[in-house]
N, C-alpha and C positions, 0 to 999 in steps of 0.2 A: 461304801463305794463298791462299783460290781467290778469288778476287773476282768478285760479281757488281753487284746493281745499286744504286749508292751508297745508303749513308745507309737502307738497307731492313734491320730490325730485328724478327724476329716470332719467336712463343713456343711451341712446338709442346708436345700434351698430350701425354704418356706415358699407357702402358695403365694403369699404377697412379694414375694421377692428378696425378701429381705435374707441373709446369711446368718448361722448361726451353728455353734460347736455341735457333733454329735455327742450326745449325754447319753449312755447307757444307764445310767439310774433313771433319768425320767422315762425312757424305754420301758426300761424294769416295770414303773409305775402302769404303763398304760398295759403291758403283759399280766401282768397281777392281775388285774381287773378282769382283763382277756379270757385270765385262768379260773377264774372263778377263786382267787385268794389262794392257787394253787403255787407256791414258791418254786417246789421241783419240777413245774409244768415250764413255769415263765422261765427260771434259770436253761433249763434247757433250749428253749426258744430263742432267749437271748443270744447264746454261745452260737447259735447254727445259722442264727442272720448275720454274726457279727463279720464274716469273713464277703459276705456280699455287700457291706457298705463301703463305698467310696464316694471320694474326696469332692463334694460339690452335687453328690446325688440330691438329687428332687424328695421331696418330703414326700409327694405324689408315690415315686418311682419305688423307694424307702419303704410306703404302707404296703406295694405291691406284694415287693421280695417278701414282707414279713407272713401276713395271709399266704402267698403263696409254698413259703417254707409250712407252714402249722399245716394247711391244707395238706400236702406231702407227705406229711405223718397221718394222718385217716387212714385207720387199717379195720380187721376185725380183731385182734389184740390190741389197738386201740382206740376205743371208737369216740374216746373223750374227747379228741382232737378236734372233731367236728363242729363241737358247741364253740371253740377258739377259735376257731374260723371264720365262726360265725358270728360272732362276737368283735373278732376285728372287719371285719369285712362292711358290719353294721357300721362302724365307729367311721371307716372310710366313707361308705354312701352321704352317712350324716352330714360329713364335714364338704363334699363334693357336692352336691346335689342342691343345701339350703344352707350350709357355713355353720351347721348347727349342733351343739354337743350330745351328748347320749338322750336317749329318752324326751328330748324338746324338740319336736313336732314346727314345724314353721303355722303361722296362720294362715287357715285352711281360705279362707277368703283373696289369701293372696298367690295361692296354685291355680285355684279358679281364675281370678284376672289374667295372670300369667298364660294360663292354656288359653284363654281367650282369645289374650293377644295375639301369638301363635300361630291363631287356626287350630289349634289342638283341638278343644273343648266346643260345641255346638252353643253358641251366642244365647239362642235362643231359648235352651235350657236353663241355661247360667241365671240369667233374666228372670227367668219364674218365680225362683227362690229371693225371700226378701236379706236384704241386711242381720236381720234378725234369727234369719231359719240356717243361714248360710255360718250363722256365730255357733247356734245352738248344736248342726251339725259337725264343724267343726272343734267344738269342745266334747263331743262325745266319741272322736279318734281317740283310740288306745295304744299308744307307740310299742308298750310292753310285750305287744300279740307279735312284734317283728321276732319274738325269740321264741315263739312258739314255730318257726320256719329254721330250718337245717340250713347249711351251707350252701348245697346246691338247690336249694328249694328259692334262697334270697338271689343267686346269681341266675336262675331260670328269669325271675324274676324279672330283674332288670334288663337282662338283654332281651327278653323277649316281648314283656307284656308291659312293664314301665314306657308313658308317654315318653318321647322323646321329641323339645326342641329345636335342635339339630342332630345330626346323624350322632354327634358323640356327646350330647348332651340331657341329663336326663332332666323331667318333671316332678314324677311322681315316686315319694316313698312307698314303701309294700302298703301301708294302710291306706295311703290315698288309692291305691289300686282297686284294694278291697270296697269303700266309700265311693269311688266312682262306678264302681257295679250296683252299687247300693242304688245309689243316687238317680242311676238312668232310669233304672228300672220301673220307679216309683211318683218321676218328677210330673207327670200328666194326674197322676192319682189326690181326688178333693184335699183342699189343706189342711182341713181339722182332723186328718189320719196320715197324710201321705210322711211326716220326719217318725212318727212311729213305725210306717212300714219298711223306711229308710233304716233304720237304726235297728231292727228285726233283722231284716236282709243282710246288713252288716258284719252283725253279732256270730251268724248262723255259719258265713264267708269265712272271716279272721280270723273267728275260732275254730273252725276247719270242718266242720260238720258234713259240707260240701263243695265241691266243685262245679266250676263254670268252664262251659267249651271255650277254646283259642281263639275261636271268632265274636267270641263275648268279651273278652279281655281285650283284644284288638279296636275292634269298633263303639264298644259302650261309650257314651256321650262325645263321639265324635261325629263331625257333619256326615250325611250318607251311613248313617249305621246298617248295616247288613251285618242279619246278627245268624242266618242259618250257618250252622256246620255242616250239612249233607243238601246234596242238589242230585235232584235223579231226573232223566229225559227219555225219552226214548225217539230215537233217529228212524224216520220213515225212510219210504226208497223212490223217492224225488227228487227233484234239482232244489223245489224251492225251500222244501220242509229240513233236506237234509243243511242248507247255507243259513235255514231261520234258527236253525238248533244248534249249530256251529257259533252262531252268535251269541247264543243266550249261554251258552258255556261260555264265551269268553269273556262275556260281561261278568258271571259270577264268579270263575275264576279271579277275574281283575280283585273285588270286593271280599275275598277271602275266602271262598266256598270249596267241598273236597267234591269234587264232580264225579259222575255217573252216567253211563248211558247204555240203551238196550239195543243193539245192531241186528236184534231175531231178522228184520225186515227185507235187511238187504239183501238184493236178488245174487245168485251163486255168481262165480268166474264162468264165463260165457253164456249165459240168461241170454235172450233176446230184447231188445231194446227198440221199441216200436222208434225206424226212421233216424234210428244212429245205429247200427250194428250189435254187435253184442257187449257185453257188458264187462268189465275189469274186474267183478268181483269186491268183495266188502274193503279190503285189505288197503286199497288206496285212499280210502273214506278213513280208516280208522288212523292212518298216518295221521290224515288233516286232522283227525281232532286231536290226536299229542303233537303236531304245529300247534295249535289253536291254544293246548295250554301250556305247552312252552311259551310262549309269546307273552301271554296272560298271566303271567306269576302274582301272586296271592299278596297286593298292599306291598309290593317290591319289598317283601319280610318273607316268604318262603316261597320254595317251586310248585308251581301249578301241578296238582293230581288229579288223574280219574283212570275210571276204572268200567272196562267194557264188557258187557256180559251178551252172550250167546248161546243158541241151545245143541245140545250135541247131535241132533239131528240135520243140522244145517252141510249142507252139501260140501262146504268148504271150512266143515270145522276141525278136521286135522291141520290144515295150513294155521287158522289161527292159533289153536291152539301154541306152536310156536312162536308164537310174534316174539315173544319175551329171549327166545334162545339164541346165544351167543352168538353163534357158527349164523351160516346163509348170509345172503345178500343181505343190502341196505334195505331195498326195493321189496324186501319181504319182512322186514323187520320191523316190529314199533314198541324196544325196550324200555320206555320211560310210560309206560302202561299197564295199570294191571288189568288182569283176565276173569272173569268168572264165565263156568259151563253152570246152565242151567240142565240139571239132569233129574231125571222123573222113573217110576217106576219099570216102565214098560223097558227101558234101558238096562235095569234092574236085573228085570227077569230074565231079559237075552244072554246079560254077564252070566248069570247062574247057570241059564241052561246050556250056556256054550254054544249061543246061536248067531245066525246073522243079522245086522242092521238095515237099514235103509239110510242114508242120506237123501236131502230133498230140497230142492231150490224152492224156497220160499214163496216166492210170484209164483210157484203151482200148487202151492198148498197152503192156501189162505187161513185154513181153519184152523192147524197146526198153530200158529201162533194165539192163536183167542180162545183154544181149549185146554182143558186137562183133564188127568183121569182116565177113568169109561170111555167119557168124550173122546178124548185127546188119541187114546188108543183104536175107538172105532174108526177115526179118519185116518189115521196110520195104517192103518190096513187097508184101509178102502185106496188110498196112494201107492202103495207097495203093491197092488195086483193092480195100478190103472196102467194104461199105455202112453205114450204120447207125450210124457212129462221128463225133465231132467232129472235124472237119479243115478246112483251111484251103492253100490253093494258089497261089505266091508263084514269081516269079524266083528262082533261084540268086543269083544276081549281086547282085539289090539287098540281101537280105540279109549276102551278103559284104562288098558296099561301105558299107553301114551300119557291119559290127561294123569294117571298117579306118580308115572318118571318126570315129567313137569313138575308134577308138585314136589317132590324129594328134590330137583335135583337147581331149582329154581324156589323154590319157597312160596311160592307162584300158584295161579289157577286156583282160584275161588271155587266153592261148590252152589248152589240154589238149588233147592231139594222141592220142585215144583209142589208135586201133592201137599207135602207138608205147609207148603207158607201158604198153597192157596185154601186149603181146609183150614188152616187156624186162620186165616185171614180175614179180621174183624168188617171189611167193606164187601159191598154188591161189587165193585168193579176189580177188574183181575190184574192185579200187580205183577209186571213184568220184569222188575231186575233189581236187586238190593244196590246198595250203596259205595262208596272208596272202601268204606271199611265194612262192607260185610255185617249189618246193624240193621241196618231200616229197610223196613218191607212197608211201600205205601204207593198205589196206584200213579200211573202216568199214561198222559197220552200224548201221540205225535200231532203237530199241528201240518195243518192244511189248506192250499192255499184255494180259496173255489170260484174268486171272479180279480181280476187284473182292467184297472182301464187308467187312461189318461184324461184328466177334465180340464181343458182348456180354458182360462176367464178371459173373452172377448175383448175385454174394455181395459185389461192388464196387462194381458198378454201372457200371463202368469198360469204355469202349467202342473200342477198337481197327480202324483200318484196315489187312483185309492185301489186299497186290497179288503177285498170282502173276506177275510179268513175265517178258521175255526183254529181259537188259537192254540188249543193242547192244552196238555196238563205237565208242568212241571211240580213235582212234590220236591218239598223241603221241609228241612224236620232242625228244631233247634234240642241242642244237650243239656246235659248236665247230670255229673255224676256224685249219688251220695258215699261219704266214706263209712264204712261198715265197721270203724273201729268207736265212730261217735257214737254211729245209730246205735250200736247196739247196748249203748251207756245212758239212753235218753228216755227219758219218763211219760209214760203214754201221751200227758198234755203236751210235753213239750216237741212229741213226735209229728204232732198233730198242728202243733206252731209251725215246724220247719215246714212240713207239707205245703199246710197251705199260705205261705209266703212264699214259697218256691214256685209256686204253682199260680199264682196270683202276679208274681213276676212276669215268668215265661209267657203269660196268656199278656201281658199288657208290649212286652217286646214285639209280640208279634203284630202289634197292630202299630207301633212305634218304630216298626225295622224300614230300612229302605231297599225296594225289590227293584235291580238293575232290569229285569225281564219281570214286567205285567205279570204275566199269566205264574210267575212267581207267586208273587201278591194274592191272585186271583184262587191258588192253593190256598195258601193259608187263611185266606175269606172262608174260604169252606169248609174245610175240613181240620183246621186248629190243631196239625200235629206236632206232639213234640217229643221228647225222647228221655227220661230221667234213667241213669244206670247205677249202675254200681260199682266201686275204687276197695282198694286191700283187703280180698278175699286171702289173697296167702298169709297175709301175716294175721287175720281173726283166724283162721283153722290155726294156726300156729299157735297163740293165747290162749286156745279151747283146747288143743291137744289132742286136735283129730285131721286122720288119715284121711287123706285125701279117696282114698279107697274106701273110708270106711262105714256102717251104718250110722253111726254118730254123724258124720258128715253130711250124708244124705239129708237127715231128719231135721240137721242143724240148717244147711240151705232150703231145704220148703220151710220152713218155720221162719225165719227171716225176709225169706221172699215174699212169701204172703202177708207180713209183716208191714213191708214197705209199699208193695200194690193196694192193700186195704188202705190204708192211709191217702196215698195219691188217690186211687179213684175216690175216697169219699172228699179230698178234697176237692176233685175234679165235678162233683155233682152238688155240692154247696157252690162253688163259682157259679156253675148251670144255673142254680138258683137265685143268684143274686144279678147274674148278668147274660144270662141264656143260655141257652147249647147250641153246641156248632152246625152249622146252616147244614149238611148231609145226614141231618142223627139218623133221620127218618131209612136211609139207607145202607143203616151200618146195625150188625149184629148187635148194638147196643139196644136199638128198637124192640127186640125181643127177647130184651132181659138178662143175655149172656152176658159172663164174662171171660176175661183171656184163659181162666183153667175151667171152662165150658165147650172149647173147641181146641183141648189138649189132645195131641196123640199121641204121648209118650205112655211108658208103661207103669210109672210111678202113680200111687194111690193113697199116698198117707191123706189121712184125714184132715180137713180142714178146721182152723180154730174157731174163726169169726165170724158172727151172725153174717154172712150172705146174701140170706133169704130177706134177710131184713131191709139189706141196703139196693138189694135187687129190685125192691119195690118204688124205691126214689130214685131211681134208674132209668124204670122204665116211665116212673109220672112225669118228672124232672129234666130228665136227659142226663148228657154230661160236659163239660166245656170242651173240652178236646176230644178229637177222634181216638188217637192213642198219648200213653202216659209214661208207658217205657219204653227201652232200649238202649242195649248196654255196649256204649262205646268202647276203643282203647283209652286210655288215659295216659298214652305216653308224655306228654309235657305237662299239662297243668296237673297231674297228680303229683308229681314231682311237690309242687305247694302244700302238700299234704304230709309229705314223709311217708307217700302209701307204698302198698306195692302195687305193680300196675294193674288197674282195671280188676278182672277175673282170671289174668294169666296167673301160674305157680312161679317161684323166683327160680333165674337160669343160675346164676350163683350167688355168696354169700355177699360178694362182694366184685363190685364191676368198677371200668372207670368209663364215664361219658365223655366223649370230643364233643372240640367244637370250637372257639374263639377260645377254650381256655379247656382244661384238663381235671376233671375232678372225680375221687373215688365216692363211688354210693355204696352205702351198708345197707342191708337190708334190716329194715326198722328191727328197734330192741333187740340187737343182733345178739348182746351180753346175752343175755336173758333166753332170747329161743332159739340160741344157736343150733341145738340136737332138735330142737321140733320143727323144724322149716324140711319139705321136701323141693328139691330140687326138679324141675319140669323134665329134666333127662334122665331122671326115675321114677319118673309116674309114667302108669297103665294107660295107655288113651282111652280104654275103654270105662274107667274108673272117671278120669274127668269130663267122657261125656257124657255119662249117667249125672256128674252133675250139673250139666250141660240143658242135660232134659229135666231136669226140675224145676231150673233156673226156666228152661221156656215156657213151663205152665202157667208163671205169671207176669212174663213179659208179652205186652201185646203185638209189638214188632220181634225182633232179634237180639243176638249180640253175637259180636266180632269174636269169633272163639277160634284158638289156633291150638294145633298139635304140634305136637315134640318128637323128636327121633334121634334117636342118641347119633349116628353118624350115615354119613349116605351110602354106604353100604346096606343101609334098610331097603330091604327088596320091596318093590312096584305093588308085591303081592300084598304085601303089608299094609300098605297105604292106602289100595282099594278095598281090603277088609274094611279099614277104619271109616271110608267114605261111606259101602252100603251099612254100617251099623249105625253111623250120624244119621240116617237116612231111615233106618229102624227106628229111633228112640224117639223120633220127632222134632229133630233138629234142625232149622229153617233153613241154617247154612253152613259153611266149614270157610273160616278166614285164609292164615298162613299155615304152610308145614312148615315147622324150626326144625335146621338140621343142625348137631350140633357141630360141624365143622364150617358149617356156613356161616356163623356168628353173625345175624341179621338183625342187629340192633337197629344199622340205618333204614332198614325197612320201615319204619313207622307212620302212622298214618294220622300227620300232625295235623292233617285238615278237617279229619273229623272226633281228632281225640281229644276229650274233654277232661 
């Protein structure tokens, strides 16, 4: 008998109602268990719940206190606590969710019905699947894999990506989660293959090999799937183009998209405005679009984001540059937005030489936005000595040191490193502004509206608007990141499995997604982009025993990198082959043979391992199914499913604790084990992580979201623009956040397009 505290006598409710003694030995039994057969684990668990029961508590209320006391104890002296956590936490879902005891799964045929019913699940998928295929899929769920997921990996889980019934009722266990990713992905694919690609796709999921973006987890097999993570636009400077492209963000916002837009166009604060006066300047246009996605919040599950990028030659880009800061009016303010300056060499050279700028309203220098380079710098010049035009003449330097006090002192103000993304940029047409998170570099165009009429039907009286337009180019790019603690465990065939199931996936999404804006759709018709990155870079250097600073490191990232690009692109040229290449091949650097470290400008040159030349030649005969193959997201939530660390960041400490609906401590994986080999992001070199930075770019064909560290903001402005012209040196497309470390910018994240 366990004995606690004398003479204490209380009645706990059962879920059915019924009343019944509280029994500390049957406790004991289900903490045993809990503990892994640990007695001194449960005995103490016992004793520290025993003072929060009382008399008529809920069995419910009861499992809470218990998890949430074990949880409480997760430290990094004791990180065993977590598996007890997670262990009871399992034991709760089971019994709330399907009434079911450990390791017994409900039948999978009847979550399907159920989301049917609902509305959850898309009818019409369900359907496809016979009696038969829906038995055989669901006897090949493995409940076991739920304990391959940490504590806060199973509660991401559920509040986030778990179906829900009604607002506090769930559908789906973690493995149905994982199975209904499977499932969508596959269910148009011929029968006598598609429960094997189902149960590939699964396997590769569950057992954690990779991640899928938040908007894949959200929308898979539910009606209206919109399955991009990244929406890029670029806003003209018109009444019709700017309210058509206002729309089309809000439509994607609605459907869970992380928005983007390019504002290069807008004419400066006092332009002249043919027959209405002059002009307000960008700054009221960019309020409307954080209206637009405040309004629009993302599947009423998370806040509408995007993110506005501008070139620092724009006449009024001191003003934006502070939208984000505190101080100033309303009326000049639009704080629930980020920023990115689009800056280029010729900016470069003035910071160095200690020269002056030019500022330049837009509507007078058209060319400016359509060129770079030589180019870009010839009409700059030719602008700077015309007469007659709106301009404005500034130090180099104070504008530098503006946009690097933003960055320190706001975490704020993205960089776009023009020459860089537009020389490695694998398309004929010139990509204007990366993404929410600082990831995807992929062409867009503003639409246009070029005839207006009204067609009256005589005999109806019935009056129709038709618009002759040109609709633009919206890019959208779907995720997904692999984790580099599997890959680097997986046996060439089986590398070559994950590929191209992955790959074989995202290519059938995209023709299975539903595009709230056409000219959506009308992207991915063409140019088939999608984004694969990569998850727990800190904790593989941490396992390997290499400095982030150091040659081991270097050699260890190009050798990996090229690792997983050989792979994806040769799966991406077998798809080609079996089902064509993407309608612009003919237009993209792929036509002549390159690949993403053929239009490298960093300075690293280790040698390559894999024949090339070889796969260069079914390249260029073949094609390839997507225009691009990488691009390396944040992973702040669904890595979380991994036990990774996030993304490509280094860990900020050993140990954090996440808000939110509930409170829990994260270790940084095999904390026991690598606790002296983990470095911390507030002692790393920036110059050290962008050198890995630029390696990582040689075989990414877009980007990745890549943020610097600063021990506290007392780090001088100087500093910061050091580190922007050196990202800018090695070939780096772009610069995400600056972490300060008194800023603690956890909530910064960028759930919308973190995979």
């Amino acid at each position: 008998m366990i004995e606690l505290v004398e003479g204490r006598r209380h009645n706990v409710i059962k879920r059915d109602g019924n009343i019944e003694k509280y029994d500390p030995d049957k406790m004991f039994r289900v903490l045993m268990w809990a503990c892994d057969g640990k007695a001194v684990l449960a005995s103490e668990l016992l004793k520290d719940i025993d003072i929060k029961v009382f008399d008529k508590i809920s069995i419910n209320k009861l499992f809470d206190e218990v998890i949430e006391t074990a949880a409480n104890k997760i430290s990094d002296m004791f990180p065993v606590w977590d598996s007890v956590a997670r262990n009871l936490f399992l034991q709760k879902i089971y019994k709330e969710v399907w009434g079911i005891k450990r390791n017994e799964y409900p039948d999978y045929g009847d979550v399907l019905k159920k989301g049917v019913q609902y509305g959850i699940y898309d009818r019409e998928v369900i359907e496809s699947f016979s009696e038969r295929e829906i038995k055989e899929i669901g006897n090949y769920i493995r409940p076991s894999r739920d304990f391959n997921l940490s504590y806060l990996g199973l509660r991401v889980f559920m509040d986030k990506y778990s179906m829900h019934y009604t607002t506090t009722k769930n559908l789906e266990l973690p493995q149905h989660g994982f199975m209904r990713l499977a499932l969508y992905a596959f269910w148009k694919e011929d029968k006598s293959i598609r429960l094997e690609l189902i149960k590939k796709r699964y396997d590769h999921m569950s057992q954690l090999i990779y991640s899928e973006a938040t908007p894949k987890w959200l929308n898979s097999l539910t009606p209206n799937a919109q399955m991009a993570s990244c929406v890029v636009t670029k806003l003209p400077d018109d009444s019709w183009g700017i309210n058509k492209t206002m729309s089309n963000l809000g439509l994607f916002s609605k459907y869970g998209g992380g928005l983007a837009t390019d504002v290069s166009s807008l004419r400066a604060t006092g332009s002249k405005i043919r027959k209405a006066g002059e002009s307000s300047g960008p700054i009221p246009f960019i309020r409307m679009i954080e209206s637009v996605v405040s309004a629009y919040n993302q599947l009423g599950k998370r806040n509408g984001a995007c993110a506005v990028y501008f070139p620092w030659w724009h006449f009024d880009a001191p003003e934006m540059i502070e939208l984000k800061e505190e101080g100033g009016t309303e009326d000049r303010r639009a704080r629930k937005l980020q920023y990115g300056v689009k800056w280029n060499k010729l900016f470069t050279e003035r910071i160095t030489n200690n020269e002056e700028i030019t500022l330049f309203d837009p509507k007078d220098t058209p060319e400016l936005l359509e060129t770079w380079g030589e180019e870009f710098e010839k009409w700059y010049l030719y602008y700077e000595e015309k007469k007659g035009i709106k301009k404005k003449r500034m130090p180099a330097l104070d504008l530098a040191y503006q946009i690097a006090k933003h960055r320190i002192e706001t975490g704020n103000i993205y960089l776009f490193f023009e020459e860089n993304v537009q020389s490695q940029n694998n398309f004929d047409l010139k990509i204007n502004s990366s993404n929410l998170c600082n990831e995807i570099f992929l062409p867009t165009i503003e639409p246009k509206l070029k005839k207006a009429e009204l067609n009256q039907n005589i005999m109806s009286k019935d009056i129709e608007l038709i618009e002759k337009t040109e609709p633009g180019q919206i890019a959208l790019c779907n995720l997904s990141s692999i984790n580099l603690m599997a890959w680097d465990n997986l046996r060439p065939e089986e590398k070559d499995e994950v590929a191209y199931n992955l790959l074989r996936a995202s290519d059938n999404l995209l023709d299975y997604a539903y595009y709230p804006a056409l000219e959506g759709g009308l992207f991915n018709e063409r140019f088939r982009a999608i984004g694969v990155g990569i998850t727990n870079l800190a904790q593989i250097l941490a396992v390997k025993g290499y400095s982030w600073g150091s040659e081991e490191a270097l050699k260890f990232m190009h050798k990996i990198m090229e690792d997983i690009y050989w792979y994806l692109m040769n799966a991406s040229i077998n798809l080609a082959k079996e089902r064509g290449r993407f309608d612009e091949f003919q237009n993209t650097k792929y036509a002549q043979g390159l690949f993403s470290f053929d239009l490298y400008k960093g300075p690293f040159d280790y040698d390559l391992e894999y024949d090339w030349n070889g796969l260069r030649k079914d390249l260029v005969s073949c094609g390839t199914r997507f225009s691009t193959v990488m691009a390396i997201a944040p992973t702040a939530t669904s890595g979380l499913l991994l036990d990774s660390t996030e993304g490509i960041e280094p860990i900020r400490q050993l140990i954090s604790v996440k808000t939110g609906t509930y409170s829990c401590a994260q270790l940084a994986p095999q904390l026991t084990k690598l606790r002296s080999a983990y470095e911390l992001a507030w002692n790393l070199e920036p110059e050290d992580m962008m050198n890995l930075a630029s390696i990582r770019q040689k075989f990414v064909d877009q980007g990745q979201s890549f943020s610097l560290y600063y021990k506290d903001r007392n780090d001088s402005a100087y500093e910061v623009l050091r580190d922007i012209m050196y990202a800018e040196t090695v070939g780096l497309k772009g610069l995400y956040y600056a972490h300060s470390f008194k800023e603690g910018e956890d909530e910064e994240k960028c759930e919308s397009c973190a995979s």
